[in-house]
C-alpha positions in Angstrom: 158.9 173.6 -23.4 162.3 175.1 -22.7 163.2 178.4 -21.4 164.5 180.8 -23.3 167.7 181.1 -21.5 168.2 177.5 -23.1 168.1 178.8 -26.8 171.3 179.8 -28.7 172.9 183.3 -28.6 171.5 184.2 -31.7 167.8 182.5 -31.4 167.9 184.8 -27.4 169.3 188.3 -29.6 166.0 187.6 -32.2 163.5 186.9 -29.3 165.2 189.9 -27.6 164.4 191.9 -30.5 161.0 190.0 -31.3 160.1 191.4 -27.4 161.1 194.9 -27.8 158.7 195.0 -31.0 160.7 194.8 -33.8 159.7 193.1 -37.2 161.2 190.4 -38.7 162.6 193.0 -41.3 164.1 195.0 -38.9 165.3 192.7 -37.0 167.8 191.0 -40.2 168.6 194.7 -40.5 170.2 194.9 -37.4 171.6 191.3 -37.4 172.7 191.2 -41.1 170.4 188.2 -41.7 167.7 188.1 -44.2 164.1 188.8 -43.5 163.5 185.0 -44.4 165.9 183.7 -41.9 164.5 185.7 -39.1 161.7 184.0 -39.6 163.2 180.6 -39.6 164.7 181.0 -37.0 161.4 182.4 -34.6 159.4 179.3 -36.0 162.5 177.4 -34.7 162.1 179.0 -31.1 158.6 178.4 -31.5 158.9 175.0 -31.7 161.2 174.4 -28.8 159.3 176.7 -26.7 156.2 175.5 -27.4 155.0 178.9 -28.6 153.3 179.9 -31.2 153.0 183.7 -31.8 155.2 186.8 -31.7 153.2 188.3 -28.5 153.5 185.0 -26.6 156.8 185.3 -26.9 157.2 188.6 -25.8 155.6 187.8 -22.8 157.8 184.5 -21.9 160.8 186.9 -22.6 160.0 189.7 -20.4 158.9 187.2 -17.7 162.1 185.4 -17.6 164.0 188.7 -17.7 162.2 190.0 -14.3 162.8 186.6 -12.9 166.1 185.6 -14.3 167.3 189.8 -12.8 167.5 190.6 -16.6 168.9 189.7 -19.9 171.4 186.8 -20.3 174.2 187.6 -22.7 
């Protein structure tokens, strides 16, 4: 399992998203990317995290953002 710090820029904005409760369809919205590849690309975090849902994830994000001191750009 890798952190999420270690994921791409993109794969971190999607998980940011993921944790702040967006769906998948809001989230290409935003990002200009189709529904479908949003959800590529969270099975693709999934797998490298070792994750394996949407409120997991949430969790590892928000954990890592109070231990990290926030967001990583």
């Amino acid at each position: 399992m890798i952190p999420i710090a270690k994921l791409s820029a993109r794969q971190r904005e999607v998980v940011a998203h993921v944790a702040h409760g967006l769906t998948n369809k809001e989230i290409g919205r935003l990002l200009n990317l189709t529904e479908g590849t949003v959800k590529m690309m969270l099975h693709m975090v999934y797998d490298r995290t070792g994750i394996r849902n949407r409120t997991a994830l949430a969790a590892k994000y928000h954990r890592e953002e109070v231990i990290n001191g926030g967001p990583k750009q």
